[in-house]
C-alpha positions in Angstrom: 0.0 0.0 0.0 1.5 3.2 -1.5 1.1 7.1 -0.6 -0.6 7.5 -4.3 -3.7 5.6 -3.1 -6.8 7.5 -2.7 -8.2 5.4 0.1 -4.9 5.8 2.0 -5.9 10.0 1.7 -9.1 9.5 2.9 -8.4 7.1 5.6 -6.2 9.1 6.9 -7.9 12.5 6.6 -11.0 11.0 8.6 -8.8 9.7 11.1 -7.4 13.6 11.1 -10.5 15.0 11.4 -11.8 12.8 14.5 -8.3 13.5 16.4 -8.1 17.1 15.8 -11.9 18.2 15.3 -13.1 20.7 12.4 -12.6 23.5 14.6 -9.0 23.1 15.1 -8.1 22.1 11.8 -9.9 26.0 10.7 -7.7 27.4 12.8 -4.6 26.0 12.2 -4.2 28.0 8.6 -4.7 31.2 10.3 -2.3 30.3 12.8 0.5 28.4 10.5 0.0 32.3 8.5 0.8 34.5 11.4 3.3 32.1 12.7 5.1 33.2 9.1 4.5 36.7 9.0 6.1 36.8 12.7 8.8 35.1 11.6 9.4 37.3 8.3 8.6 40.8 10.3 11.4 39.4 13.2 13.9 38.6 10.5 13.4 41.8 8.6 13.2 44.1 12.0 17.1 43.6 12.3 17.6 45.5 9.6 15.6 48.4 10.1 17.1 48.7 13.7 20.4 48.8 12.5 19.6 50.6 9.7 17.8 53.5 12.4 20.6 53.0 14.4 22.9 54.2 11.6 20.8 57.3 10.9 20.6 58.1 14.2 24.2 58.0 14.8 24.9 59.9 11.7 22.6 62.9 12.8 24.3 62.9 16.1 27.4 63.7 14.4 29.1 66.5 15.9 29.9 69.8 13.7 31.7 73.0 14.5 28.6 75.9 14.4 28.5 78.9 11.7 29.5 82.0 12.5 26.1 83.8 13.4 24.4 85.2 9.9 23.4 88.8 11.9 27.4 89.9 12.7 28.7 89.5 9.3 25.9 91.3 7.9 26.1 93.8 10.7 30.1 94.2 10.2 29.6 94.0 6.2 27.1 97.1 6.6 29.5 99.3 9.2 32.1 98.4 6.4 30.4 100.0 4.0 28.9 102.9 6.0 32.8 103.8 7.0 34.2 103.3 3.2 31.2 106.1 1.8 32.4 108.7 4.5 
């Protein structure tokens, strides 16, 4: 008796379905689905930690501050108000 007989299938589904029960067997596709999609999203979330992690760091990045836009323009005008006298 092979696994390409159709009474083997059905025997063995009907022996599935009084262990198990309709009920759980409904559920189980649901379930086996959002085992996957867990899996997938945890995989997947490593990388867009690191990946924030990376941005983060790069916008913590330390930089030297401009010279204040109002003095030049301040000194630039005085400049000019001296050179006209």
């Amino acid at each position: 008796m092979g696994f390409d007989s159709i009474w083997h299938w059905l025997i063995l589904l009907v022996v599935v379905l009084l262990i198990f029960g309709t009920k759980k067997i409904t559920n189980l596709g649901p379930d086996i689905g959002n085992a996957v999609r867990g899996f997938k999203k945890a995989m997947h979330g490593d990388d867009e930690e690191e990946a924030k992690a990376k941005a983060k760091a790069a916008a913590e990045k330390l930089q030297a501050d401009p010279p204040p836009a109002s003095t030049q323009s301040t000194t630039q005008e005085q400049r000019d108000s001296t050179e006209s006298k």
